[in-house]
N, C-alpha and C positions, 0 to 999 in steps of 0.2 A: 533534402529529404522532406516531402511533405506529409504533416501531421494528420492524422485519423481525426475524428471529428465526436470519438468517445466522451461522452462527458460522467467523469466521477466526482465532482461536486455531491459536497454533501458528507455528512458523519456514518461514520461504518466502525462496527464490533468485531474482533475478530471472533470465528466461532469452529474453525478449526486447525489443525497444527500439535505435532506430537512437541517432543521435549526443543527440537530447535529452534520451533517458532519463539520461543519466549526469547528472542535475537530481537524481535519484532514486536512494534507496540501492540497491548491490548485494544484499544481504541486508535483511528485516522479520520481525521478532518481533513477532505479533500477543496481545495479553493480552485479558481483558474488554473493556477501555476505556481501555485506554494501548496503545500501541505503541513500541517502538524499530528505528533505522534504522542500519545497518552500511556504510557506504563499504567501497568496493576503495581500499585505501590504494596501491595502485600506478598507479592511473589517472583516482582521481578527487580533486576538488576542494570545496566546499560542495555539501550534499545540503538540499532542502528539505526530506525529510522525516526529522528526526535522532530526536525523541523526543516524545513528545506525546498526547492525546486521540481519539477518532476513533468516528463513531457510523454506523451503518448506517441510512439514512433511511430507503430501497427498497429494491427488487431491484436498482436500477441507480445509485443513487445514495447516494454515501458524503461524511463530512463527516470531514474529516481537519483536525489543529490543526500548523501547518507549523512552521519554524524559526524564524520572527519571530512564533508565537504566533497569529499570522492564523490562522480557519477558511476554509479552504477546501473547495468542493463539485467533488467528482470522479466520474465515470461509472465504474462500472466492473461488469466482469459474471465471475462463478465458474461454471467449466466444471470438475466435478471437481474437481482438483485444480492449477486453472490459475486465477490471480487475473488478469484482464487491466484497467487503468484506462486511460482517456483522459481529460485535464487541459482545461483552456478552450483552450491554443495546438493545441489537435487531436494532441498529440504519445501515440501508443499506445505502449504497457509492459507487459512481462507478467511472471509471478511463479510458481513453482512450488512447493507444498507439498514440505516435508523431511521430513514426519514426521507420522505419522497423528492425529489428534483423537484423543485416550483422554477415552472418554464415562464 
């Protein structure tokens, strides 16, 4: 399978998501091919997504490596500077770049 050529480097907030998203960190650091995930220590609890692997399959489809090590496959589509995923339980999330890609 070859990879998309997407690049999400870079620190992203999230800025939308009803009560499920808090499954999901408030803050992601995006690297090459690790990520880390930031809880709101004031309101959340376990995040699935703490620290880990993560490949861009498609345009729509990303492969993230969760808390317990599991890959999981997530929909997700970049608008600009808006990351939005939706997970298998239908639950939408969205995510705002902090800081521009220095190419």
């Amino acid at each position: 399978m070859q990879q998309t050529t997407i690049d999400l480097r870079g620190r992203w907030h999230r800025i939308l998501g009803g009560d499920c998203a808090n499954a999901y960190p408030a803050r992601l650091e995006f690297h090459e091919a690790t990520y880390a995930g930031t809880k709101d220590a004031t309101t959340q609890g376990f995040i699935v997504w703490d620290a880990g692997g993560y490949r861009v399959e498609t345009e729509s489809v990303m492969m993230i490596q969760t808390a317990t090590d599991e890959q999981h496959h997530y929909r997700y589509r970049l608008d600009g500077n808006r990351l939005t995923f939706v997970d298998d339980a239908g639950c939408a999330f969205a995510y705002e770049r902090d800081e521009p890609v220095a190419r």
